[in-house]
TORKOL-514086 format. One record per atom (N, C-alpha, C): x, y, z. Coordinates in pm, whole numbers, padded with zeros to 5 digits, always signed. Layout:
// TORKOL-514086
XYZ
...
***
This chain:
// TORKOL-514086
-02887-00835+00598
-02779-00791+00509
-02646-00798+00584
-02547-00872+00526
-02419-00851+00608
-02328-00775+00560
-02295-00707+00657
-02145-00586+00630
-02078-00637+00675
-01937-00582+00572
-01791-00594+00653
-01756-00502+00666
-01695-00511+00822
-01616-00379+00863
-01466-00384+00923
-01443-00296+00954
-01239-00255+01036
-01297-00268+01151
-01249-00340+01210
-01236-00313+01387
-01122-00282+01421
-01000-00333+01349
-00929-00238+01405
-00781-00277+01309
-00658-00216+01331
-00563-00268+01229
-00421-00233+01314
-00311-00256+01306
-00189-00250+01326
-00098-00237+01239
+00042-00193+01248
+00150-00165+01139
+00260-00170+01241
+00377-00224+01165
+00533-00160+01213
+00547-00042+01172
+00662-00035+01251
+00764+00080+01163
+00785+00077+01020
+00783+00156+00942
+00846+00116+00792
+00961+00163+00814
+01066+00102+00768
+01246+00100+00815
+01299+00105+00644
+01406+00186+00625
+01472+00159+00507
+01501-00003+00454
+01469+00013+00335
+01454-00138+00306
+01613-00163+00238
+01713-00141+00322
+01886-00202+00282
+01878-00178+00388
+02041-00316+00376
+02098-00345+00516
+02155-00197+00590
+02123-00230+00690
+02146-00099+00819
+01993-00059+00839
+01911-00041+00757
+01759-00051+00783
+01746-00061+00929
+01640+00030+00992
+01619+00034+01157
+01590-00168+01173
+01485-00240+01073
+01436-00369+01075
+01499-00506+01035
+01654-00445+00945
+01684-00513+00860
+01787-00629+00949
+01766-00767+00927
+01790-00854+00997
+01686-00993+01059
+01560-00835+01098
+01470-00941+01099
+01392-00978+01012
+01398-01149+01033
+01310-01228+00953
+01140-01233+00902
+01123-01189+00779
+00993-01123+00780
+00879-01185+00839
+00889-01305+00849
+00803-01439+00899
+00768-01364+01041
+00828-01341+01141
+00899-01323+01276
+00810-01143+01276
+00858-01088+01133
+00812-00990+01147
+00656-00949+01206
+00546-01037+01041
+00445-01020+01084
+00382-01083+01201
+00447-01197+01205
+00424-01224+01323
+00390-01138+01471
+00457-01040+01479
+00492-00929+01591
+00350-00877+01568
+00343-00857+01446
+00218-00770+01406
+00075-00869+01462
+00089-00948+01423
-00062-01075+01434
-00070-01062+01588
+00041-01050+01643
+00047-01047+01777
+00005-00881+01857
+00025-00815+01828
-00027-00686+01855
-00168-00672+01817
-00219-00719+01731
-00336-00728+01648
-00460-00804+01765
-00420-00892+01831
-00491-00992+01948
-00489-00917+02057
-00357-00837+02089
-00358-00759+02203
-00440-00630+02186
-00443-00606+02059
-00527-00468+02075
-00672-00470+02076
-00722-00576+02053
-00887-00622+02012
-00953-00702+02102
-00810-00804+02117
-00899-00891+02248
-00952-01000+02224
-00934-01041+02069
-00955-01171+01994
-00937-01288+02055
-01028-01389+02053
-00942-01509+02022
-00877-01578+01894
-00769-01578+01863
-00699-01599+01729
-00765-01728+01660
-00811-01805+01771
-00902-01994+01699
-00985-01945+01632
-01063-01828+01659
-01170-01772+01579
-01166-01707+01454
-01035-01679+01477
-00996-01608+01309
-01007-01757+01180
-01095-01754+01122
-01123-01836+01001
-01044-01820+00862
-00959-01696+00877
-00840-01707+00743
-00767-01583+00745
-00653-01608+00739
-00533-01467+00699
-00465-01499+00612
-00549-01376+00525
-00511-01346+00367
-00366-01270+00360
-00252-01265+00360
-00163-01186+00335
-00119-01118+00227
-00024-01021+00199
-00052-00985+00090
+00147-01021+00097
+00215-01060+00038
+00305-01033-00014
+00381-01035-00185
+00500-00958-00197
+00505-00945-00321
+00630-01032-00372
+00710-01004-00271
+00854-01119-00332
+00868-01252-00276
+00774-01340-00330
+00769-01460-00253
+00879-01571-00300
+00981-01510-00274
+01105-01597-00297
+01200-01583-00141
+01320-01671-00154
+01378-01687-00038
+01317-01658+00084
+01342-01590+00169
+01293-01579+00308
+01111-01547+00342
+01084-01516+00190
+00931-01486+00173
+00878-01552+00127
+00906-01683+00109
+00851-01815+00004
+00777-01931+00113
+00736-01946+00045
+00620-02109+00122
+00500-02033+00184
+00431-01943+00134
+00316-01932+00210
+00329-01828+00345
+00380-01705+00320
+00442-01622+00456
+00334-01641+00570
+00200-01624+00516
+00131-01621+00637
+00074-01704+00708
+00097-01862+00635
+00043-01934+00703
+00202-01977+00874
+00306-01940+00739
+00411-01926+00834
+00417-01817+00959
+00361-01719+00936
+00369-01583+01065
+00241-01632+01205
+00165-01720+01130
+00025-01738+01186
+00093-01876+01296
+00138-01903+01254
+00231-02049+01314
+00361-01997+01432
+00436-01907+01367
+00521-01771+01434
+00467-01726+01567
+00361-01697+01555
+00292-01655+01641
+00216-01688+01735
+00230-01809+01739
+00154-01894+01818
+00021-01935+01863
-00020-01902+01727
-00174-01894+01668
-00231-02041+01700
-00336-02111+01700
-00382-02257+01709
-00351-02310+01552
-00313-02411+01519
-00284-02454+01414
-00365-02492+01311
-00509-02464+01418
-00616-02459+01339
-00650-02381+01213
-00567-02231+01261
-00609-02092+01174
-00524-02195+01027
-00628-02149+00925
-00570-02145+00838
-00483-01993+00772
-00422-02004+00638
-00363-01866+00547
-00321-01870+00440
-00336-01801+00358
-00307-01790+00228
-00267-01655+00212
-00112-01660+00078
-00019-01555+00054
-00093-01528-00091
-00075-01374-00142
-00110-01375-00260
-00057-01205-00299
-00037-01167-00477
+00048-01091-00518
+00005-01050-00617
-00043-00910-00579
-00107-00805-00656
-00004-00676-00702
+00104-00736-00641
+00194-00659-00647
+00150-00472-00553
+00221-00425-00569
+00232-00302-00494
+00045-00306-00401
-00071-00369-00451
-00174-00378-00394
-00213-00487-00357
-00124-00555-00261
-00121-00694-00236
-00200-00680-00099
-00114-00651+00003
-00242-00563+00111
-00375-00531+00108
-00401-00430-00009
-00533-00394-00020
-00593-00532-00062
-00549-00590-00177
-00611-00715-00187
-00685-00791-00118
-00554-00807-00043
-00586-00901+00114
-00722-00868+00193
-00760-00670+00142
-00872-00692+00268
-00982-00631+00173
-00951-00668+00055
-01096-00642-00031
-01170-00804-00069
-01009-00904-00043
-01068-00999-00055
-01117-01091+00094
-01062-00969+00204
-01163-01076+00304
-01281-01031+00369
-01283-00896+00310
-01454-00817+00304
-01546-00898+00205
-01494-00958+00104
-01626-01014-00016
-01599-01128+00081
-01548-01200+00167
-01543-01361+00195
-01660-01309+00342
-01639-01177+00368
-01773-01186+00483
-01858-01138+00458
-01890-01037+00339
-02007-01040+00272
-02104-01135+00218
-01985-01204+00159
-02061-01362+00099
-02120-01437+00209
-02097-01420+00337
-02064-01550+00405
-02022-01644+00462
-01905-01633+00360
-01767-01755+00363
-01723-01737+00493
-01697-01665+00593
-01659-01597+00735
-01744-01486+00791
-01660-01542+00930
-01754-01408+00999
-01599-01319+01044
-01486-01380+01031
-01380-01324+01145
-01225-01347+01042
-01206-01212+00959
-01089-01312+00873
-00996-01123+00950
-00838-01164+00914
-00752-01118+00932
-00739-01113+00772
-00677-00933+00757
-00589-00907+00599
-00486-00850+00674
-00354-00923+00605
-00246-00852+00638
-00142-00813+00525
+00001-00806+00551
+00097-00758+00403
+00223-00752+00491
+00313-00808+00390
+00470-00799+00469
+00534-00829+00353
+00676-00708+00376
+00765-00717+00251
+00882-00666+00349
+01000-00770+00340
+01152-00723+00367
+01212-00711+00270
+01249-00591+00206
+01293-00578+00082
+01418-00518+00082
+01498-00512+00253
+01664-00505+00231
+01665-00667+00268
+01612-00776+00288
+01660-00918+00283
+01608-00978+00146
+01492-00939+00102
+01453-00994-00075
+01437-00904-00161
+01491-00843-00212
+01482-00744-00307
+01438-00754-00453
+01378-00668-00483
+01252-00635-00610
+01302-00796-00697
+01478-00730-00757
+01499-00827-00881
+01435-00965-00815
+01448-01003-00730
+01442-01152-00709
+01330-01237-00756
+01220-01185-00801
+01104-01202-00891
+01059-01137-01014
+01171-01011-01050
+01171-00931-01162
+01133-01021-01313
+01082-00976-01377
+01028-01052-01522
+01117-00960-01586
+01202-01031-01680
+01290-00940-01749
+01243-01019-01911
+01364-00992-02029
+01337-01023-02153
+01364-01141-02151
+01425-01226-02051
+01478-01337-02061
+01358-01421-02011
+01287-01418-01935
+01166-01478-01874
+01081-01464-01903
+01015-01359-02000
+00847-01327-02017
+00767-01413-02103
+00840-01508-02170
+00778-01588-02291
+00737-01509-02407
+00707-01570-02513
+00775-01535-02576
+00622-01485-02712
+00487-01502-02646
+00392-01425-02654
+00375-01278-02634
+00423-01290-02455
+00406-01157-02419
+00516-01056-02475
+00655-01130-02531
+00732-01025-02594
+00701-01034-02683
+00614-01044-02821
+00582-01011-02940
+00473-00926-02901
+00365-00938-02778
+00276-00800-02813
+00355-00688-02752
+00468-00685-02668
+00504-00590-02637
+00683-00608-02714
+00754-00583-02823
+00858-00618-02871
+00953-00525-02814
+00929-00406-02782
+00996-00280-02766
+01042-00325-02619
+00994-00439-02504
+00968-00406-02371
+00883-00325-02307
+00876-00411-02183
+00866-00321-02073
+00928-00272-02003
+00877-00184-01927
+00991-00084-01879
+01004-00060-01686
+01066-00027-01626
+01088+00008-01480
+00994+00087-01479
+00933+00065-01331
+00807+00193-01288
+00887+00280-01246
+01010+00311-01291
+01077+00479-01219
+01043+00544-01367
+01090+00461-01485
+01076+00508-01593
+00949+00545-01639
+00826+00447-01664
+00670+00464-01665
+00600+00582-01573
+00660+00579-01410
+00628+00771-01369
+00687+00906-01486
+00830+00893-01495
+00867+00992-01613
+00821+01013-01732
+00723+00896-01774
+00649+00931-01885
+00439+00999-01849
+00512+00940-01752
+00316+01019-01663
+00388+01132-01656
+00484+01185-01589
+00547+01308-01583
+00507+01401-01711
+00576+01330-01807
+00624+01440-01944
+00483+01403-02037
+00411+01356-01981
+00317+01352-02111
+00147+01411-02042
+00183+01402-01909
+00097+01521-01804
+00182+01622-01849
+00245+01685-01833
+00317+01823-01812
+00350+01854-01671
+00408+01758-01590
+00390+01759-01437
+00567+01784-01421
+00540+01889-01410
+00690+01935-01346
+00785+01916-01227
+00932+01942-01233
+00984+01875-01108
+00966+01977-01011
+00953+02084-01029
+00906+02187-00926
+00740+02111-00835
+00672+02107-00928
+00502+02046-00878
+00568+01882-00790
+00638+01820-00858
+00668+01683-00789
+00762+01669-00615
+00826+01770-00688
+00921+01840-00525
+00833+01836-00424
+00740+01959-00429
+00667+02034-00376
+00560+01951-00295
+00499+01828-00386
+00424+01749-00323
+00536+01638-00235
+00640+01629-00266
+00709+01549-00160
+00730+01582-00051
+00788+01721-00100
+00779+01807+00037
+00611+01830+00175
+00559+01862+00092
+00450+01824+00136
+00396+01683+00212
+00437+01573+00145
+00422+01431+00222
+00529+01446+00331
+00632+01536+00347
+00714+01464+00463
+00648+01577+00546
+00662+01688+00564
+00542+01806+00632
+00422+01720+00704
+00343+01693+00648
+00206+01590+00662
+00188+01499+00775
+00334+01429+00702
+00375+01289+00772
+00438+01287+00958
+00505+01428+00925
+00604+01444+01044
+00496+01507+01144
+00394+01598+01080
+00306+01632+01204
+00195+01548+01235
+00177+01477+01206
+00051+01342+01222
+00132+01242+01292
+00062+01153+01391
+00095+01031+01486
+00046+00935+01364
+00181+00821+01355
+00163+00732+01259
+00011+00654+01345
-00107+00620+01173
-00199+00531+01257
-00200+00352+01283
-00195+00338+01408
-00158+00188+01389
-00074+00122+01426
+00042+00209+01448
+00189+00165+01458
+00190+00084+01602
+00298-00010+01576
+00339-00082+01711
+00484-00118+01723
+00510-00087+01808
+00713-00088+01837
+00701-00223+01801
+00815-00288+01683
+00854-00410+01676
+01020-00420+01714
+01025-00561+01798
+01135-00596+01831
+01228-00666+01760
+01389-00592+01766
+01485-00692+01636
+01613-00686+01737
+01616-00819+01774
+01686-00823+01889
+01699-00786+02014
+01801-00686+02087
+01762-00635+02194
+01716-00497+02167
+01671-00455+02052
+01623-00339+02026
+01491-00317+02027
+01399-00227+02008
+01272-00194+01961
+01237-00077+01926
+01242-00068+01801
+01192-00011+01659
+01022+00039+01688
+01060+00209+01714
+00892+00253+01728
+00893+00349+01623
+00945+00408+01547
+00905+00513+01484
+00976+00490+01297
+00860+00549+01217
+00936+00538+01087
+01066+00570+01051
+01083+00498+00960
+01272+00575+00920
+01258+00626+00781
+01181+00663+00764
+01197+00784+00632
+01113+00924+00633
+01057+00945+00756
+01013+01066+00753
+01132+01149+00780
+01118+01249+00696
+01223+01386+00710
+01159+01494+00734
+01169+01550+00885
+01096+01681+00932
+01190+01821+00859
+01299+01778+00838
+01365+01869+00858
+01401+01917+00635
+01330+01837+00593
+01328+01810+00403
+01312+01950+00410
+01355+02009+00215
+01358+02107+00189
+01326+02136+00039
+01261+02207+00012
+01264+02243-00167
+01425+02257-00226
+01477+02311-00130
+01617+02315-00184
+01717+02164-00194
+01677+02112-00075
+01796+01920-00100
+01702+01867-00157
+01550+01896-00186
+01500+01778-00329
+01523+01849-00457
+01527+01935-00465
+01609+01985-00634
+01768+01943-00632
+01863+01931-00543
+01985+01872-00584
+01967+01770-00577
+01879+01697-00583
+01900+01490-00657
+01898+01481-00755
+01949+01390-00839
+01987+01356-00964
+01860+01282-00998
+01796+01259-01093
+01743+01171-01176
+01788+01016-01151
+01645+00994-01133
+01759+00842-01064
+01690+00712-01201
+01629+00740-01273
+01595+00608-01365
+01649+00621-01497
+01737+00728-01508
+01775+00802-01657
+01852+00660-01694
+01906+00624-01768
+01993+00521-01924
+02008+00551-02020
+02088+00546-02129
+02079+00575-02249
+01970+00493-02357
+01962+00392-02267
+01902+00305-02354
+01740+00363-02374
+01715+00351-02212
+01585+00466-02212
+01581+00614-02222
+01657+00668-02273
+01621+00834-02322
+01629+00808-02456
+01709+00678-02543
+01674+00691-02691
+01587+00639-02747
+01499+00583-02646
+01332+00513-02673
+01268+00613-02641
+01271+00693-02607
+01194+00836-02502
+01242+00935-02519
+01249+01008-02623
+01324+01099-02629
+01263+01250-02566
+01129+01247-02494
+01063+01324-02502
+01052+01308-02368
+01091+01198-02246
+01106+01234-02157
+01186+01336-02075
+01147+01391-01969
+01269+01481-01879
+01344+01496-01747
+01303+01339-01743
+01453+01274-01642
+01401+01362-01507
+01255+01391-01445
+01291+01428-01342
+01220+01376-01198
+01231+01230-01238
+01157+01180-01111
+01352+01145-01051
+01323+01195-00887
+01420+01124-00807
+01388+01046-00685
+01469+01066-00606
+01469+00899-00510
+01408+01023-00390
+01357+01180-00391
+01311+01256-00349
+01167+01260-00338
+01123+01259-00473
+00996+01271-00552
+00950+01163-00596
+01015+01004-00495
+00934+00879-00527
+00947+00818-00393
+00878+00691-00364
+00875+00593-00254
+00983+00570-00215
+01057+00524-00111
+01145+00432-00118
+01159+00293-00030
+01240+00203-00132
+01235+00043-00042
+01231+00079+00062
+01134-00090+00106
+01061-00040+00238
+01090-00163+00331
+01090-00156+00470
+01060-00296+00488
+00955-00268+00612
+00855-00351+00613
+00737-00338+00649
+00636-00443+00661
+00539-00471+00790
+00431-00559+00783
+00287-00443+00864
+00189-00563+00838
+00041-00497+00868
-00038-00576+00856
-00161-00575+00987
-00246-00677+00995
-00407-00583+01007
-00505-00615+00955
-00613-00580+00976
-00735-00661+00993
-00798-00631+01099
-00957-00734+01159
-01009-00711+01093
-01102-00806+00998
-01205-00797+00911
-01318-00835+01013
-01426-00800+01018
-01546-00861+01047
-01687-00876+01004
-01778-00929+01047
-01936-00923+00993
-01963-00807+01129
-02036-00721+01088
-02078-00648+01187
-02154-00707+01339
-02259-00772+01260
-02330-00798+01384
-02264-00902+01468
-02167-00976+01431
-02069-01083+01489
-01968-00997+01547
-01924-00831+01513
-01805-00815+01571
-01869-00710+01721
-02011-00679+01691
-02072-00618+01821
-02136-00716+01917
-02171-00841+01879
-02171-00904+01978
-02099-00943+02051
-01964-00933+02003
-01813-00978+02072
-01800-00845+02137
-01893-00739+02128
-01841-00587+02229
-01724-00540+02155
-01683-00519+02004
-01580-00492+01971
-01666-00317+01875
-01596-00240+01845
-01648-00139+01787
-01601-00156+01614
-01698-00175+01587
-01665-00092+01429
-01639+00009+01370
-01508+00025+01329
-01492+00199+01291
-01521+00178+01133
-01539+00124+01050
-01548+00160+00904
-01656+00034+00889
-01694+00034+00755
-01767-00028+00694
-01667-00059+00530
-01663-00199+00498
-01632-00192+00355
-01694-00232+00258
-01739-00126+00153
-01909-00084+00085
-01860-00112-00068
-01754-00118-00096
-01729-00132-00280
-01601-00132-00319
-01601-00198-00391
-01456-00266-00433
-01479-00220-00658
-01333-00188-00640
-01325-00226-00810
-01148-00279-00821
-01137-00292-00956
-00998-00315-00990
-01009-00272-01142
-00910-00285-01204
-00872-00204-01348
-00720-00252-01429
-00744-00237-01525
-00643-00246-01581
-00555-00162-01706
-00510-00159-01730
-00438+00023-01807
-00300-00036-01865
-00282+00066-01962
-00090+00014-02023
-00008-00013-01934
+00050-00107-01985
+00138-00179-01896
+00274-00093-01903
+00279-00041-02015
+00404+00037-01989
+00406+00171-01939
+00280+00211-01955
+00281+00362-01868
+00242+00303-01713
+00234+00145-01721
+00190+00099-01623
+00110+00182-01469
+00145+00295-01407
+00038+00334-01304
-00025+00422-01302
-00117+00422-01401
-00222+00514-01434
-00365+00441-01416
-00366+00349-01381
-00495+00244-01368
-00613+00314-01289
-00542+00339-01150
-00601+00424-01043
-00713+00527-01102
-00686+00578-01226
-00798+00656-01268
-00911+00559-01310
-00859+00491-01374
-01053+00422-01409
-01071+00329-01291
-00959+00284-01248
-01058+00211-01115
-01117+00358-01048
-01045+00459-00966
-01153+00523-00932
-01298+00545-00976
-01283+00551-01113
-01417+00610-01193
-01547+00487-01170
-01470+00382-01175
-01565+00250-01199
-01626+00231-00998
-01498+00243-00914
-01547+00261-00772
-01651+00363-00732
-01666+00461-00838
-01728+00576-00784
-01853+00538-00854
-01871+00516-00972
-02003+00411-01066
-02081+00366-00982
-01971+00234-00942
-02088+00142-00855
-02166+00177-00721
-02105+00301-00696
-02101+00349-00555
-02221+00490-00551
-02249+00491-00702
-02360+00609-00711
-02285+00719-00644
-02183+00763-00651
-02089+00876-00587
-02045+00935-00733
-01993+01072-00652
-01933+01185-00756
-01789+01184-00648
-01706+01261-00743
-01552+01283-00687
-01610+01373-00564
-01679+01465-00543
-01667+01556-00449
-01760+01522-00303
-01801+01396-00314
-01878+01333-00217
-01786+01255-00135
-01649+01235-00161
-01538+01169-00082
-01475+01274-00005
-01483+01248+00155
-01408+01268+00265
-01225+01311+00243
-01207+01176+00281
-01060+01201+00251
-01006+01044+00141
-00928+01090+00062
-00891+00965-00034
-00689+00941+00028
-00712+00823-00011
-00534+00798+00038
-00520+00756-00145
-00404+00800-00210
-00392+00802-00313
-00234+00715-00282
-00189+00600-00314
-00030+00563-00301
+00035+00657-00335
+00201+00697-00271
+00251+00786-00329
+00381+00680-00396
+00348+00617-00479
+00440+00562-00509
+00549+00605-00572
+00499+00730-00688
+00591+00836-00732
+00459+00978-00736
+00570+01090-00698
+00479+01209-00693
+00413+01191-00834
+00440+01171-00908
+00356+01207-01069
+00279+01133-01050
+00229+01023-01005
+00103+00926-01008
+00027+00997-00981
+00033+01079-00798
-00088+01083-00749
-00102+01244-00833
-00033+01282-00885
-00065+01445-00978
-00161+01403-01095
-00091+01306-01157
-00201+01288-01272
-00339+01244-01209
-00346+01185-01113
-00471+01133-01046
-00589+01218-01054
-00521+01319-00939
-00599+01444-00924
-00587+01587-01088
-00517+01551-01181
-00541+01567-01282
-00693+01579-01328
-00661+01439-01334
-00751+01328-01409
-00899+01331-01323
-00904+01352-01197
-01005+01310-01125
-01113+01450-01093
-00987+01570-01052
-01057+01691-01048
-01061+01654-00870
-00976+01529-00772
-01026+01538-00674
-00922+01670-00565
-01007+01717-00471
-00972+01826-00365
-00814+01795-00320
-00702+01858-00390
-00592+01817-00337
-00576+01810-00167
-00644+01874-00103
-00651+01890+00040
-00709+01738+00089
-00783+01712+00064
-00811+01546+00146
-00757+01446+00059
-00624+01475+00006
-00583+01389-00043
-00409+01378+00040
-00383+01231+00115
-00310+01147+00157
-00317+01288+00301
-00383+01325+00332
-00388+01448+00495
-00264+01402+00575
-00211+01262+00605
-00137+01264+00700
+00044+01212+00646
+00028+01278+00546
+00145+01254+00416
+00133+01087+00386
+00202+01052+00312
+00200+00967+00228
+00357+00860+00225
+00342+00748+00107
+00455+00691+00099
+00597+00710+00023
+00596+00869-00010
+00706+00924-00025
+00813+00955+00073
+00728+01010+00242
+00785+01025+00383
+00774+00880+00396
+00644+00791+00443
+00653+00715+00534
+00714+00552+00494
+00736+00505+00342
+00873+00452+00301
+00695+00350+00263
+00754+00253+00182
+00626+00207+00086
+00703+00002+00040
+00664-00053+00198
+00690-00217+00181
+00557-00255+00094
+00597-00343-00021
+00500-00336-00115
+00416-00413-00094
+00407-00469-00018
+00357-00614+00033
+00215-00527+00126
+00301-00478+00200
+00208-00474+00282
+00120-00286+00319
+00214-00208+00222
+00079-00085+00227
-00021-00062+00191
-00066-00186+00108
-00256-00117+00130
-00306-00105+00260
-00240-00192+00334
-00317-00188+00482
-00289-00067+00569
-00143-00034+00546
-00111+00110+00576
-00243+00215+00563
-00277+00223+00372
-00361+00310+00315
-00456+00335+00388
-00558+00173+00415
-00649+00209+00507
-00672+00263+00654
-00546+00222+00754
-00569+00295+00850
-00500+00417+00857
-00459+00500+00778
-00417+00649+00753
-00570+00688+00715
-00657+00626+00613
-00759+00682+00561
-00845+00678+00698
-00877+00591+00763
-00961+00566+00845
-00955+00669+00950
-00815+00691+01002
-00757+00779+01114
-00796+00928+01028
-00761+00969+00947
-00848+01096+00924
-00985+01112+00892
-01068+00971+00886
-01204+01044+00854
-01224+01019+00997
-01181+01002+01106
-01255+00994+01245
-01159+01139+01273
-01065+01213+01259
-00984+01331+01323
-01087+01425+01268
-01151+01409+01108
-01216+01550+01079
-01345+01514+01059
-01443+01386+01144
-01585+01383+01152
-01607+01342+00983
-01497+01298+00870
-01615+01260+00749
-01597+01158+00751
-01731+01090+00657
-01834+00955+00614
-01750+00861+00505
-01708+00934+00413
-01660+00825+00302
-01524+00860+00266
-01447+00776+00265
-01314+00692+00218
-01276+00640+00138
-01203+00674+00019
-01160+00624-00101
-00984+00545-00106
-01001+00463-00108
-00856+00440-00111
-00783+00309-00240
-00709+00377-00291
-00650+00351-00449
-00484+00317-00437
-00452+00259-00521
-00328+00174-00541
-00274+00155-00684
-00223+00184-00728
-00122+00155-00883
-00043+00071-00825
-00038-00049-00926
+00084-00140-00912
+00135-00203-01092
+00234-00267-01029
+00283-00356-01125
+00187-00388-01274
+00251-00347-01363
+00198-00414-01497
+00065-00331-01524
+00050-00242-01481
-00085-00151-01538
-00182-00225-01456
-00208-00197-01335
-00383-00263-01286
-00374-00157-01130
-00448-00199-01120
-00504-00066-00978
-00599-00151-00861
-00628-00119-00801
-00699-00110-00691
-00771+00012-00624
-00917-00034-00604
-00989+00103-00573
-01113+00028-00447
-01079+00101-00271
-01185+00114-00230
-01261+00190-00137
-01368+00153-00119
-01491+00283-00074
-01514+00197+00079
-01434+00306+00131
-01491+00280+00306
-01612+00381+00358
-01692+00349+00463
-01818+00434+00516
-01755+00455+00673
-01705+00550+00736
-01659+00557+00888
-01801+00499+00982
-01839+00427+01052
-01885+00385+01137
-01908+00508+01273
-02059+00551+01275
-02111+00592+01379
-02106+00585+01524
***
């Protein structure tokens, strides 16, 4: 029987994603690159052996266009042998990357693949691939005539139609930067941008307060959208959500018995995969039935999971989650989340997993859930086993 497992994973800094950004300047190519390169140094690889790096990115335009990873893999001074392929799941492009190079060593297809994710999003920013009314064709605007809408707006309606208050949304932000600030980021590796080097996140706030996240304003309010919504209450802010990120991440996939003969340790196992799909305009609510369907195939109940990393893409997601799920707010995101630690879309699933991984080895548990809402209503859901 072949398993795939983590041997091991790496991350940058996540840096504000606008110019002045601790990262912003450098070229994302260059970026992951740094990462692929830390990734060899920490394991001990030979890179000829890596048989494919899946990347995950999301704005594959200008400086992120042509294939990022076959470009970072080349960056890096990889054999030209390695092949790579870019691909866009949007906000679960990452996770993608390493759900799809666990089924390629389950199957077979490899014994030795790299998943990684990289998004500079103060050099390419969201619009630059945005689907607006002008682009969607002209199918998808007759089943949806009204539009679609911004995911700042689609949280405010998980908000007001949960009953999830800005007090409860605060509170858990506050909480992610708390979390975040007392936990050692897992993974991290100083990346260099010029004569500098960039070791630590730039959006954790030790010093956050219930009091400066109640004076932010509402940041997705319009007229246009409160007279389609009249029932919303305007209280997600730039407090109580993610923010642009810029960010890369690489993770060792392996076949087990191929990655212990190389003397390398396996810390996880990856045991079940789902995906889902849900309204596109309440768009990130998916995460609930993919959980449900991950937990199905997995012969598991909610209360048989360790610790779960839930995206914090906006506090109301992961509220309705645990709503919805009934799961232990306590092993949920333990070492705060992407409200503190800033959320490159490209590349935090890989984040997800080694935050998840790093707390089921700090508190001795077995199983690992880790979930993703993205773009257009669809999710990502998976079930790690910590390695003995």
């Amino acid at each position: 029987m072949r398993r795939a497992v983590i041997v091991d994973g790496v991350r940058s800094p996540f840096a504000r994603g606008r110019p002045g950004g601790a990262l912003h300047g450098l070229h994302p190519v260059d970026l992951l690159a740094q990462c692929l390169t830390a990734l060899v140094a920490r394991t001990g690889i030979d890179p000829g052996a890596v048989e494919d790096v899946i990347t995950g990115c999301v704005i594959q335009a200008g400086e992120q266009a042509g294939n990022i990873g076959r470009q970072a893999v080349l960056a890096a001074g990889w054999p030209e042998t390695v092949p790579a392929v870019s691909l866009d799941r949007k906000c679960g492009s990452a996770q993608q990357a390493i759900d799809f190079a666990a089924c390629a060593v389950i199957a077979g297809a490899c014994d030795m693949v790299v998943a990684a994710g990289v998004e500079m999003m103060s050099t390419v920013p969201a619009r630059a691939n945005r689907l607006g009314r002008d682009n969607q064709g002209a199918a998808l605007a007759a089943r949806y005539p009204d539009g679609l809408v911004h995911q700042g707006v689609s949280a405010e309606l998980i908000a007001a139609r949960g009953q999830i208050s800005r007090a409860a949304m605060d509170h858990f932000a506050l909480r992610s930067h708390r979390l975040a600030a007392a936990h050692p980021a897992p993974g991290l590796v100083p990346i260099r941008v010029g004569d500098r080097i960039v070791t630590a996140d730039e959006g954790v706030r030790a010093d956050s307060s219930l009091e400066r996240l109640a004076a932010l304003p509402a940041a997705f309010h319009s007229d246009a959208m409160a007279a389609r919504f009249p029932d919303i209450g305007w209280q997600v802010t730039a407090g109580n959500a993610s923010p642009v990120s810029d960010g890369a991440a690489a993770v060792l996939i392996m076949e087990e018995g191929r990655a212990r003969a190389l003397g390398l340790r396996p810390r996880a196992r990856i045991t079940h995969f789902a995906v889902a799909g849900d309204d596109p305009v309440l768009m990130l609510t998916a995460i609930v039935p993919a959980t449900a369907r991950l937990l199905a195939r997995a012969g598991l109940a909610i209360g048989d999971i360790d610790v779960f990393e839930v995206n914090e893409a906006f506090a109301s997601v992961v509220l309705h989650w645990l709503a919805e799920t009934g799961a232990d707010p306590d092993r949920v995101n333990p070492m705060g989340g992407a409200i503190a630690l800033g959320h490159p879309v490209g590349a935090s699933g890989a984040r997800l997993f080694l935050n998840c991984l790093a707390a089921l080895e700090a508190g001795g548990g077995r199983l690992g859930l880790v979930t993703m809402c993205e773009s257009g209503g669809m999710a990502n859901a998976t079930l790690i086993e910590r390695c003995p």
